[in-house]
Backbone as CSV, one residue per row, in Angstrom:
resi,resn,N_x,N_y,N_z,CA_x,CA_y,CA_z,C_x,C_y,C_z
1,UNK,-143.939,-5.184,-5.344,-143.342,-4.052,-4.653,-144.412,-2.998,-4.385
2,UNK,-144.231,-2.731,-3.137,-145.344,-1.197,-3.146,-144.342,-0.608,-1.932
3,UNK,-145.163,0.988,-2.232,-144.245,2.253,-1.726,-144.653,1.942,-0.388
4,UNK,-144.255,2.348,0.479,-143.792,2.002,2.254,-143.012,3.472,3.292
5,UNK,-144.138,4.319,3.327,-143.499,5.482,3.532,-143.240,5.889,5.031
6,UNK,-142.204,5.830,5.212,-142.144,6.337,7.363,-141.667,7.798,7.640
7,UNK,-141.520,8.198,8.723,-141.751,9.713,9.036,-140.301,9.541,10.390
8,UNK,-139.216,10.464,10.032,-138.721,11.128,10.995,-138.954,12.492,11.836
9,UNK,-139.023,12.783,12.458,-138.775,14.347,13.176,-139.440,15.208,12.166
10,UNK,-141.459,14.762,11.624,-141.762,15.331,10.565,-141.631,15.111,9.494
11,UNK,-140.198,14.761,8.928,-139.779,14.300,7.882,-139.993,12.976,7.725
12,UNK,-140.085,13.069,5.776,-140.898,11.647,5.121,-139.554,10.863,4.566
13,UNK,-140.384,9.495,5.085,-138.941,9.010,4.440,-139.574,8.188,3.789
14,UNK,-139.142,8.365,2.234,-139.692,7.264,1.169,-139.480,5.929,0.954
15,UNK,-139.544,4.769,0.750,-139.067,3.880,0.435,-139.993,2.543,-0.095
16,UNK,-139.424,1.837,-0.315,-140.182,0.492,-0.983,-140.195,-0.503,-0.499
17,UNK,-141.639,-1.342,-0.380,-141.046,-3.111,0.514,-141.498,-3.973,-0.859
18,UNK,-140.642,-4.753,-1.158,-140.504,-6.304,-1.680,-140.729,-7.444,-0.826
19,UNK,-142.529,-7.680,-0.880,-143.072,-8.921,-0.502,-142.469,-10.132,-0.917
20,UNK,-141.992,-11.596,-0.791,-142.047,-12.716,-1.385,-143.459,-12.995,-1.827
21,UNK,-143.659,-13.415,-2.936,-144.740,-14.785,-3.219,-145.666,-15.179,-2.967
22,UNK,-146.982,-14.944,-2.025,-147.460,-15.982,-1.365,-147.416,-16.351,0.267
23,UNK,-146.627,-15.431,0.485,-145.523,-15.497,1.968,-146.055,-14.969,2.896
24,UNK,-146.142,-15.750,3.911,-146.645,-14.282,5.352,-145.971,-14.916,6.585
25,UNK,-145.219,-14.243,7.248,-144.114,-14.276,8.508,-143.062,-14.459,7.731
26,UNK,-142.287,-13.252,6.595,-141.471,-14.067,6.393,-140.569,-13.175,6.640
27,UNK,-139.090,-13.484,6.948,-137.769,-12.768,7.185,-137.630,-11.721,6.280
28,UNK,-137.124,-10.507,6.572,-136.962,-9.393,5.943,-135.024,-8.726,6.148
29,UNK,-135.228,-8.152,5.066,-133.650,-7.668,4.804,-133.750,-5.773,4.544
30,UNK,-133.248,-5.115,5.222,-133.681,-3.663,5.805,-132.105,-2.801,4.719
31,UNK,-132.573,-2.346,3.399,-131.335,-2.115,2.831,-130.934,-0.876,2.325
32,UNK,-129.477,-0.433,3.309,-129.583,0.884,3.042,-128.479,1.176,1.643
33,UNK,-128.665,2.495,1.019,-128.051,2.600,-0.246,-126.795,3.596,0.444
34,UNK,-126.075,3.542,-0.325,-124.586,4.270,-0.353,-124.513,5.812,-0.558
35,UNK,-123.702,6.484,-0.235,-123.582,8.147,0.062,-123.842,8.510,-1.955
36,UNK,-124.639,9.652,-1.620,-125.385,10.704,-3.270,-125.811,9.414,-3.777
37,UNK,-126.387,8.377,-3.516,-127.353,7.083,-4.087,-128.772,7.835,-3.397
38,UNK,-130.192,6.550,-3.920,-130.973,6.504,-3.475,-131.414,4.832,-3.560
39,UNK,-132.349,4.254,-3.141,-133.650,3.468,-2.796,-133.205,2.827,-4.652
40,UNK,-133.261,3.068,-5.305,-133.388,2.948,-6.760,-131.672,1.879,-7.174
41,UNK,-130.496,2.176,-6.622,-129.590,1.870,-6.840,-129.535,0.224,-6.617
42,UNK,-130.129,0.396,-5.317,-130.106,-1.669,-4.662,-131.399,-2.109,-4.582
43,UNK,-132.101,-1.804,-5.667,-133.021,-2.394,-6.065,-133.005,-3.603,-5.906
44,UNK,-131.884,-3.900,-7.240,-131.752,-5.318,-7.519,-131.352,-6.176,-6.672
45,UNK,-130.917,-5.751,-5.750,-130.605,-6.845,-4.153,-132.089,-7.315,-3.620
46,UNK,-132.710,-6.263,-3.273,-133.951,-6.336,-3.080,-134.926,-7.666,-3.740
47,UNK,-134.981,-7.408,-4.819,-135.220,-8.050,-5.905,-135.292,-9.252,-5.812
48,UNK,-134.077,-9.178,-5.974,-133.392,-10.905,-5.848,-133.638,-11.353,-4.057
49,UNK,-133.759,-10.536,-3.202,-134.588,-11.500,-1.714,-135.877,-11.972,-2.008
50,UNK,-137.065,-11.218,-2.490,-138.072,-11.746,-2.799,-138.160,-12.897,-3.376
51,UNK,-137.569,-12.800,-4.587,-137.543,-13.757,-5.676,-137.122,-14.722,-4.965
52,UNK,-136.440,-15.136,-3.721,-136.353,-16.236,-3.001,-136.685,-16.350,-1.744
53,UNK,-137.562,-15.649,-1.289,-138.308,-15.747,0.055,-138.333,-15.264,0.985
54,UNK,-137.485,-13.291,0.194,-137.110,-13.355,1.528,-137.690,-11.941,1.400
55,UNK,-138.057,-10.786,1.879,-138.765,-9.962,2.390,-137.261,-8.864,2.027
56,UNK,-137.904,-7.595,1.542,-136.853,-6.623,1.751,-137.299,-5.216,1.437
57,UNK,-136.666,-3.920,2.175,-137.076,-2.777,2.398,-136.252,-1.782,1.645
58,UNK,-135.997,-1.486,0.738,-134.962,-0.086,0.621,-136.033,1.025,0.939
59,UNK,-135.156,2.033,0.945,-135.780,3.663,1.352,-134.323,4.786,0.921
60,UNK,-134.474,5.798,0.852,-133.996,7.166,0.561,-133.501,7.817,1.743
61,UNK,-132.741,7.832,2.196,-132.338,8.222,3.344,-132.337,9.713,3.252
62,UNK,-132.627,10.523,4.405,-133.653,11.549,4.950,-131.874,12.870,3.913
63,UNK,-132.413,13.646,2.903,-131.060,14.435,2.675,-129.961,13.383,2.147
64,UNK,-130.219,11.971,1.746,-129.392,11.305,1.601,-128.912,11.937,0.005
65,UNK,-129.147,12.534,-0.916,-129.086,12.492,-2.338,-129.262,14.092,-3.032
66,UNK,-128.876,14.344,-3.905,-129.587,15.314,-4.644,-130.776,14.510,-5.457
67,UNK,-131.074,13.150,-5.418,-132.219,12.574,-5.684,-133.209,11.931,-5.238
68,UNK,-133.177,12.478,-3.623,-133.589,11.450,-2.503,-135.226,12.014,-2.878
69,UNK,-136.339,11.215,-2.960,-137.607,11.046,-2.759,-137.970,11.478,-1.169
70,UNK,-136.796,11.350,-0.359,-137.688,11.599,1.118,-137.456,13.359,1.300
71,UNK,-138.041,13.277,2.439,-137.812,15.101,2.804,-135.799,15.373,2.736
72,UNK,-136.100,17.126,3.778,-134.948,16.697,3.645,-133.600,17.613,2.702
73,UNK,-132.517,18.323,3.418,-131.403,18.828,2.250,-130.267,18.062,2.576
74,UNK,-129.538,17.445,1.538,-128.250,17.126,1.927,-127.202,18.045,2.822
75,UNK,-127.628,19.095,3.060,-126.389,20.031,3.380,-126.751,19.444,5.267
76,UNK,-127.617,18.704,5.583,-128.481,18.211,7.073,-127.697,17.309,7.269
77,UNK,-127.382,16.420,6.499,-127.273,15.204,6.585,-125.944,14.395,7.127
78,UNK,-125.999,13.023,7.543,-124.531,12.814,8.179,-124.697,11.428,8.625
79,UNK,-123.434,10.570,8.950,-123.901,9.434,9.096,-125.090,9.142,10.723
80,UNK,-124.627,10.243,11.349,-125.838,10.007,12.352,-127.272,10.301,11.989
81,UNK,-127.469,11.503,11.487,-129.137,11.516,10.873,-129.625,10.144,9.809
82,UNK,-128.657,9.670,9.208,-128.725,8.330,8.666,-129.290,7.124,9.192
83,UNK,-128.984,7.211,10.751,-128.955,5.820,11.249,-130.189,6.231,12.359
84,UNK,-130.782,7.631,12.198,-131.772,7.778,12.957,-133.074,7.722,11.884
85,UNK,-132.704,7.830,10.657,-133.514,7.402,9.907,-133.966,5.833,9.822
86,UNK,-132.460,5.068,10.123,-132.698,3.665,9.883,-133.160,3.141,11.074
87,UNK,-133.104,3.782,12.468,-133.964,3.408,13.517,-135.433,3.440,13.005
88,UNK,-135.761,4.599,12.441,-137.141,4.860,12.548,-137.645,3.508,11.558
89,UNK,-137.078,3.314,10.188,-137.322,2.655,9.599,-137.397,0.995,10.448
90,UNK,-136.608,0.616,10.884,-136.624,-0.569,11.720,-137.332,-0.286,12.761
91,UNK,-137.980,0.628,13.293,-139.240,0.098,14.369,-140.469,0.221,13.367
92,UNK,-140.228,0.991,11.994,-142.068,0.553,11.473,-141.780,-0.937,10.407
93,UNK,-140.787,-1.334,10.513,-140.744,-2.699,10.102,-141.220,-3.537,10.942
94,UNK,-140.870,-3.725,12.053,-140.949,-4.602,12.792,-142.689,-3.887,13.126
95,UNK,-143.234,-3.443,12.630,-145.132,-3.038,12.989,-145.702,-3.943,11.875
96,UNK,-145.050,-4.459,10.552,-145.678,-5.038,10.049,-145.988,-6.571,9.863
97,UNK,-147.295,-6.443,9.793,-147.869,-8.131,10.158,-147.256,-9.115,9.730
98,UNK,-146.764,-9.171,8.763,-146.426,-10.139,7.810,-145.038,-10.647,7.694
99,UNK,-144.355,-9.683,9.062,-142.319,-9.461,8.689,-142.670,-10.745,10.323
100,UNK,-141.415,-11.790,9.833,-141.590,-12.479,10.956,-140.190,-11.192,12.236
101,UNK,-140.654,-11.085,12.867,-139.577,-10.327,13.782,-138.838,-10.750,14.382
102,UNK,-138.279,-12.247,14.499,-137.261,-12.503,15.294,-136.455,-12.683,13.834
103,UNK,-136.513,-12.245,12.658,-135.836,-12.492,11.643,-135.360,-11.245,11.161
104,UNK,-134.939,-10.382,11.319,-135.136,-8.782,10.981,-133.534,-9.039,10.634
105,UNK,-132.854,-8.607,9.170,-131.726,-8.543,8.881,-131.255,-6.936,8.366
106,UNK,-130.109,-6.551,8.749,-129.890,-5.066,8.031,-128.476,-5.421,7.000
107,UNK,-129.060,-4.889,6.052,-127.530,-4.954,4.829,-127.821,-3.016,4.485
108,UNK,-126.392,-3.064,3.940,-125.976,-1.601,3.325,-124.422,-1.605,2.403
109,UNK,-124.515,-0.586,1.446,-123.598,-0.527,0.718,-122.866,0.797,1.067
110,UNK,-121.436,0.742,1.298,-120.519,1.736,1.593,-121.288,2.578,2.705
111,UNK,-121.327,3.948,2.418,-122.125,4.486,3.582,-122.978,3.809,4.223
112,UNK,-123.939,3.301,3.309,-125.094,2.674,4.181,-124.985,1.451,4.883
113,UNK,-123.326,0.872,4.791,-122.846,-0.171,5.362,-122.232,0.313,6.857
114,UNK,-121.715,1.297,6.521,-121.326,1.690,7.779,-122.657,2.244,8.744
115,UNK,-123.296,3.016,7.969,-124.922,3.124,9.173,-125.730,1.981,9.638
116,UNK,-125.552,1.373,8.751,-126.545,0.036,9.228,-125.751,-0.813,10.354
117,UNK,-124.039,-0.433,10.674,-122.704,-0.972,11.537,-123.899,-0.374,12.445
118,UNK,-123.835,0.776,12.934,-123.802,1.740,13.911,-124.800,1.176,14.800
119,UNK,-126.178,1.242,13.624,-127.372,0.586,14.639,-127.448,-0.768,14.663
120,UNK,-126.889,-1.362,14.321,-126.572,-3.069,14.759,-126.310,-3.175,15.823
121,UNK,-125.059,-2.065,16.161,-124.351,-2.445,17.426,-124.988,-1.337,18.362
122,UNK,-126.340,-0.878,18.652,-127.125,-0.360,19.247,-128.401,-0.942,19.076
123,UNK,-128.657,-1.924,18.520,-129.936,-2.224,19.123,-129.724,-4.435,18.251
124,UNK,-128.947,-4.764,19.025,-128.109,-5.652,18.625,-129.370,-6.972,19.074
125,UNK,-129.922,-6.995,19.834,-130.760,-7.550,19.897,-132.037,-8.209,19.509
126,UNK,-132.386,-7.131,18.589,-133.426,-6.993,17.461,-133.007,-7.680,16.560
127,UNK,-131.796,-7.905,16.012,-131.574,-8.200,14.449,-130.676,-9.772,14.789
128,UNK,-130.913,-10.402,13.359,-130.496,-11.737,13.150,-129.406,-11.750,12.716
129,UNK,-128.887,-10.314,11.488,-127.585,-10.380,11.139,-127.350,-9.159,10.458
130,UNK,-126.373,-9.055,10.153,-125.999,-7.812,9.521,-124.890,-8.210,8.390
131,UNK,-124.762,-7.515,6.980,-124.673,-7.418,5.423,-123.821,-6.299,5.123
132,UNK,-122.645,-6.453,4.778,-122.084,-4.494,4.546,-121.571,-5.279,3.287
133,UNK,-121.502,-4.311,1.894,-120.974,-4.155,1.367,-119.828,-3.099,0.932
134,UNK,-118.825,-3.542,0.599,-117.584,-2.564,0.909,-117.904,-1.535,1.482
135,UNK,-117.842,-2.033,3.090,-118.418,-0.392,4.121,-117.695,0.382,3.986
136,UNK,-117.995,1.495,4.028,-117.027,3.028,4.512,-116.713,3.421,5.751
137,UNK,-115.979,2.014,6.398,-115.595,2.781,7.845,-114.527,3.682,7.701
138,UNK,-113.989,3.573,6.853,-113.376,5.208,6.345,-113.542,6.152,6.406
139,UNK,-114.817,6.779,6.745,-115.554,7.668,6.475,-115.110,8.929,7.848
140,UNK,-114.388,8.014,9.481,-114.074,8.771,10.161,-112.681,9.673,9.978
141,UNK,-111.950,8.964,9.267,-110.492,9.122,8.928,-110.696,10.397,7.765
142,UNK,-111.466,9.847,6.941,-111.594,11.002,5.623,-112.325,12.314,6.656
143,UNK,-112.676,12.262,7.656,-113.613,13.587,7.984,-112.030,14.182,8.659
144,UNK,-111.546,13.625,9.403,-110.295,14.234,9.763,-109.339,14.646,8.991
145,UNK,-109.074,14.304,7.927,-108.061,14.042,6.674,-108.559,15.771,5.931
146,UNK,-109.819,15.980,5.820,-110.554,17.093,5.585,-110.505,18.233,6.178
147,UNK,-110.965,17.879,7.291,-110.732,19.185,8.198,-109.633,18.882,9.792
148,UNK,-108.775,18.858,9.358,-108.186,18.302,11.282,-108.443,19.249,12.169
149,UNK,-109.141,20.574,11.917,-108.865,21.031,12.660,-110.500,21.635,13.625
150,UNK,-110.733,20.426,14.437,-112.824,20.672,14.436,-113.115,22.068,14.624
151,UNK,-112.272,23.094,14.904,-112.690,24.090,15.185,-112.860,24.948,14.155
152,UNK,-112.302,24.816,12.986,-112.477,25.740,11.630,-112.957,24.667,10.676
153,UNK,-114.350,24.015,10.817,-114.682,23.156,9.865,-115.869,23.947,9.350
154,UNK,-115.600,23.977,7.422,-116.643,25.569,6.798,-117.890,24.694,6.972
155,UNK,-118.886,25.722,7.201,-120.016,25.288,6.991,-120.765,24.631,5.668
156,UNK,-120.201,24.708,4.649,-120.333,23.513,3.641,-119.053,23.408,2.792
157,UNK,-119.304,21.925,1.979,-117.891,21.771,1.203,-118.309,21.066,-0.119
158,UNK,-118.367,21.125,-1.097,-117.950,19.869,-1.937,-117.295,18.912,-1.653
159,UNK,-118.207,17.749,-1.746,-117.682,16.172,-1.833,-118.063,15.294,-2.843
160,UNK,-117.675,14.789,-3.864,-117.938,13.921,-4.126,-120.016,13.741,-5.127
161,UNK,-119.496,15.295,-5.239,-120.837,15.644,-6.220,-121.952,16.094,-5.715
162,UNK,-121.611,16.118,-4.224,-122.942,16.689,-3.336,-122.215,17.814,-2.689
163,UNK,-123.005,19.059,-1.833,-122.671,19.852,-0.981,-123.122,19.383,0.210
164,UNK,-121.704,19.280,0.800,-122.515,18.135,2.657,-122.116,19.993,3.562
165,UNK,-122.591,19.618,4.454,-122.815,20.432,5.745,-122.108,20.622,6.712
166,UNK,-121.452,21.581,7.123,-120.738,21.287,8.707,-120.886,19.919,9.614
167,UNK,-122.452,19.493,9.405,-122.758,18.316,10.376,-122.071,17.333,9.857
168,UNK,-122.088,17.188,8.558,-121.431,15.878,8.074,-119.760,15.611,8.610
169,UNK,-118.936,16.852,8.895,-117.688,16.210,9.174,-117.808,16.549,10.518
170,UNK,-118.428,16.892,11.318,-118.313,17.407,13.173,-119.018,15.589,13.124
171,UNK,-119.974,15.171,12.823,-120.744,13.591,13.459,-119.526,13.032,13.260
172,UNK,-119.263,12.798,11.661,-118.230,11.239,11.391,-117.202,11.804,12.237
173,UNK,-116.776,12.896,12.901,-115.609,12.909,13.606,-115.590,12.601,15.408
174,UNK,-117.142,12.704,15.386,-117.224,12.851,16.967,-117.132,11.406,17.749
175,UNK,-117.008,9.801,16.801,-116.930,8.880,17.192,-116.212,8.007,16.621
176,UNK,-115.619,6.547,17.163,-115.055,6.153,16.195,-115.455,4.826,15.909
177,UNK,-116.109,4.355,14.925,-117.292,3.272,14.006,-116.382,1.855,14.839
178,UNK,-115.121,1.879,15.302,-114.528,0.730,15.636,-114.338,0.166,17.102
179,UNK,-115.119,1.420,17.577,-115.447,1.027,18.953,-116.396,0.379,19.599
180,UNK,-117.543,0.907,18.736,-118.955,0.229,18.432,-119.147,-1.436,18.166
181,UNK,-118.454,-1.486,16.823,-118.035,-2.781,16.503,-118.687,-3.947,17.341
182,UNK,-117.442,-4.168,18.296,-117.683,-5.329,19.354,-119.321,-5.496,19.837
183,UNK,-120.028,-4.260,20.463,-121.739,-4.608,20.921,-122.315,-5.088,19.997
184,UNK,-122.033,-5.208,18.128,-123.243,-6.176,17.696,-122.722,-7.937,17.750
185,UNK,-123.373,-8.365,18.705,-123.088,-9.965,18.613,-123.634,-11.001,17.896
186,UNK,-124.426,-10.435,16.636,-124.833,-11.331,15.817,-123.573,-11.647,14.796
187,UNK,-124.417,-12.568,13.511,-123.348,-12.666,12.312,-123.353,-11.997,11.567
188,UNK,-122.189,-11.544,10.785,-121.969,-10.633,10.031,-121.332,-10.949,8.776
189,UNK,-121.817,-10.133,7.750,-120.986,-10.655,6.658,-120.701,-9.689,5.886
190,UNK,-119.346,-9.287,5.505,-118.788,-8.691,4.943,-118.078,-9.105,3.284
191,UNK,-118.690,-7.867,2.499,-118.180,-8.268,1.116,-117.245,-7.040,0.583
192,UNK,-115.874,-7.172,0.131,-115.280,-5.896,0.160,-114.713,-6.436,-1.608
193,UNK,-114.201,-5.714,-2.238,-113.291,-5.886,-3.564,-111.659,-5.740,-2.863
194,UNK,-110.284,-6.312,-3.815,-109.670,-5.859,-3.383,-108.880,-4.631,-4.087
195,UNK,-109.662,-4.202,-4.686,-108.887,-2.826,-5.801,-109.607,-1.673,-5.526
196,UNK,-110.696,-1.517,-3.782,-111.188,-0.482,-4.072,-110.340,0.348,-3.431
197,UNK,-110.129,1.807,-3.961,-109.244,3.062,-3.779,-109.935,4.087,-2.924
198,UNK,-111.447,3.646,-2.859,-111.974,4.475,-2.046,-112.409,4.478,-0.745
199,UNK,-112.704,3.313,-0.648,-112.162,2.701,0.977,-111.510,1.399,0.589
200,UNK,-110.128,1.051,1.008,-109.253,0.258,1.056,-109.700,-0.792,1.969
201,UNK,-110.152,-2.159,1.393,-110.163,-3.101,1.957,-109.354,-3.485,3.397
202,UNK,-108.302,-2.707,3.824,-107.907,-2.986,5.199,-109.378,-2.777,6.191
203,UNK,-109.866,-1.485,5.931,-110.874,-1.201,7.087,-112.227,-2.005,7.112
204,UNK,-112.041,-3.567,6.152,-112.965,-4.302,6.483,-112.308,-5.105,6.987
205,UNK,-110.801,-5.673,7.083,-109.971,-6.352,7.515,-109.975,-5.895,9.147
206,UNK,-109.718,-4.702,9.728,-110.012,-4.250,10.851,-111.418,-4.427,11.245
207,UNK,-112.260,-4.388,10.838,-114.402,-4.772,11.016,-114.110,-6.146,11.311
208,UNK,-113.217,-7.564,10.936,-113.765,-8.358,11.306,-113.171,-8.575,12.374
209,UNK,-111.798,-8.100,12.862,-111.373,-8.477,14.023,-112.118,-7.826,15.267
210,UNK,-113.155,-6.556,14.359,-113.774,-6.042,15.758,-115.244,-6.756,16.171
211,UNK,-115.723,-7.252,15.297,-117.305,-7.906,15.309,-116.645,-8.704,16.018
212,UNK,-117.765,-9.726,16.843,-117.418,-10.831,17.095,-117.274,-12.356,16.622
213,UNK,-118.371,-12.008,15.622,-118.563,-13.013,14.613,-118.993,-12.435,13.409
214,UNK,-117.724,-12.215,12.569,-117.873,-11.905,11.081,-116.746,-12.830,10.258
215,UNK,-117.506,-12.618,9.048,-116.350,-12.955,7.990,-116.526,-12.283,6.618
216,UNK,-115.284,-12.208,6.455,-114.879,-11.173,5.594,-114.874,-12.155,4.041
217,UNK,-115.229,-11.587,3.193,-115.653,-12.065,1.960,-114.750,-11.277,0.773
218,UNK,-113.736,-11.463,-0.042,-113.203,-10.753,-0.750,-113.468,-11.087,-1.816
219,UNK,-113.448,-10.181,-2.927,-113.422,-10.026,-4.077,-112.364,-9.303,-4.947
220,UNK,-111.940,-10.094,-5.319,-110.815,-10.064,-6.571,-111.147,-9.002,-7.229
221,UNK,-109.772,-7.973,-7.553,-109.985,-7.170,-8.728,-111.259,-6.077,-8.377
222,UNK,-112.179,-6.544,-7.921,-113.218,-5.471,-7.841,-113.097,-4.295,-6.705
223,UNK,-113.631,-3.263,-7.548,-113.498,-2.193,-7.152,-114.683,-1.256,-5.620
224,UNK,-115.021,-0.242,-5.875,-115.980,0.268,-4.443,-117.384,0.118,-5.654
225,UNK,-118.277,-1.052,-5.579,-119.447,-1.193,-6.187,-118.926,-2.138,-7.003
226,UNK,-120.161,-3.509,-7.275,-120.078,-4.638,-7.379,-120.812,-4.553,-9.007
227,UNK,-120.093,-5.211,-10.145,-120.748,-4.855,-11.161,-120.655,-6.240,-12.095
228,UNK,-121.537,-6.868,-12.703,-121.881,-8.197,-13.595,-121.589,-9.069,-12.433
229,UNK,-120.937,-10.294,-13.198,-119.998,-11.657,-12.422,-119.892,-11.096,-11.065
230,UNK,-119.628,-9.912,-10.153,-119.245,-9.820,-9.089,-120.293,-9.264,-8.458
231,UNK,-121.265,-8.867,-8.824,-122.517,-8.659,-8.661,-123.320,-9.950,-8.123
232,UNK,-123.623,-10.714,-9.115,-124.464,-11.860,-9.151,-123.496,-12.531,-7.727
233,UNK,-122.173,-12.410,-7.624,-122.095,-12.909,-6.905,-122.425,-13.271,-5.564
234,UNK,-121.949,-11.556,-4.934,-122.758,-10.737,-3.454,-123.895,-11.539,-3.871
235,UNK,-124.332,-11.219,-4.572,-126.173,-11.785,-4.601,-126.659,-12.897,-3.484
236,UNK,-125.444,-14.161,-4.340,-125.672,-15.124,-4.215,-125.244,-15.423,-2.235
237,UNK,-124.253,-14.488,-2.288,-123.513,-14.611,-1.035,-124.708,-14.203,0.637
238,UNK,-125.455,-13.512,0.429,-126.195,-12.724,0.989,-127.516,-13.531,1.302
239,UNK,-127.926,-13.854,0.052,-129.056,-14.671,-0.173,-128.490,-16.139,1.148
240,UNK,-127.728,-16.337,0.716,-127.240,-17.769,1.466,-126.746,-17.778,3.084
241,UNK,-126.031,-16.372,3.252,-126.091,-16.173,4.535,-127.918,-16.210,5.093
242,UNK,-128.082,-15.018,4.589,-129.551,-15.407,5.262,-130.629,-16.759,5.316
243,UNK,-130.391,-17.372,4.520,-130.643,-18.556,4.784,-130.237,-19.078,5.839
244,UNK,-128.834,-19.055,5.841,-127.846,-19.783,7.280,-128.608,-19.521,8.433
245,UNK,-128.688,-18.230,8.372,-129.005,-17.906,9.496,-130.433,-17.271,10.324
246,UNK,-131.153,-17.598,9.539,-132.437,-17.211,9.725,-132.875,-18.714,10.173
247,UNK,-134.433,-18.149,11.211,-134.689,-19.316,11.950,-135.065,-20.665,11.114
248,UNK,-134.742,-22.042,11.062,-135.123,-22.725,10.823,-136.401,-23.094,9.958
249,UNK,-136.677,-23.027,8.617,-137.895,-23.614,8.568,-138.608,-22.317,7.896
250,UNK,-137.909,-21.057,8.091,-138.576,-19.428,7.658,-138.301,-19.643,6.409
251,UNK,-137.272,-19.643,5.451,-137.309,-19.870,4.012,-136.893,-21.028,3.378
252,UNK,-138.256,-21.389,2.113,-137.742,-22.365,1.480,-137.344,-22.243,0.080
């Protein structure tokens, strides 16, 4: 592992690449972490691509954390500055020598499942597949549920252990994540629990009828974050999609 640092609008965005082995052209997995997480949380996803051939990036999303390593205040932040972070990050991926580029995969957990949705289905072309773990396409509904009313939305609020920003509920409200959907035409794979309370497995049930080619992956009993036995599992699930679907002959 070594540090891998890219730059938005000035701002640094920290993060880490996990080489395979021995490896050069090899498929890479672009992985974003979940809302007040950092780079540190999905390590172990990371981890476990190398350890089988496969190339992978976490980073700190720009204000993503009260622990984020990159520049940056949470009170900035929103799922759109998110996914302009993960642009930036996916064009200095694709600069490095060693990432084969017709193999470029994006995974994310909850928030970062739903950002990594966004730019899939904006630059759909680039990528081989896309990875959400129990996404938060919820995330438009809860901004409305919050404030319905866009015109008196306070300039900050408590959420969920962070202070987010006016921007955070004016973005998630200004679009809706299920319209998008349909433009990414790669494969997709979705892993949801069915006991999570915090985004309710319907709104991955709605994600697959909107992708064109997804499938939805459930998990029993489990909740929003994947922990032991259900852990190892995703692991295993992810690891194997990308195999599927990565070019021929890229991992052995």
């Amino acid at each position: 592992m070594i540090e891998k640092i890219f730059e938005r609008d000035g701002k640094k965005i920290y993060g880490k690449l996990y080489e395979p082995e021995g490896k050069d052209n090899y498929p890479i997995v672009i992985i974003g972490h979940g809302y007040g997480e950092d780079c540190s949380d999905v390590e172990g996803y990371a981890s476990a691509f190398a350890r089988h051939g496969i190339g992978a990036y976490t980073f700190d999303f720009i204000g993503g954390s009260n622990n984020s390593r990159s520049d940056g205040e949470v009170e900035e932040m929103s799922v759109l500055t998110e996914a302009e972070d993960l642009d930036k990050v996916l064009d200095g991926i694709e600069e490095i020598p060693q990432v084969d580029k017709d193999n470029i995969f994006l995974m994310g957990e909850s928030q970062g499942g739903f950002v990594a949705s966004y730019v899939a289905s904006k630059r759909s072309e680039e990528l081989k597949g896309l990875m959400a773990l129990y996404p938060a396409y919820v995330i438009h509904d809860d901004a409305w549920r919050r404030t319905p009313d866009p015109y008196k939305i306070p300039e900050t609020m408590d959420m969920m252990g962070m202070t987010i920003g006016r921007k955070y509920n004016e973005d998630a409200m200004s679009f809706n994540i299920y319209d998008m959907l349909p433009d990414y035409d790669g494969n997709v794979l979705i892993l949801h629990g069915t006991s999570d309370h915090l985004v309710p497995i319907s709104y991955s049930e709605k994600a697959v009828e909107s992708f064109p080619s997804a499938e939805l992956v459930k998990i029993d009993d489990a909740g929003h974050g994947f922990h032991g036995a259900d852990d190892k599992f995703a692991t295993r699930k992810m690891i194997q999609f990308v195999r599927e679907n990565v070019t021929a002959g890229r991992v052995n």
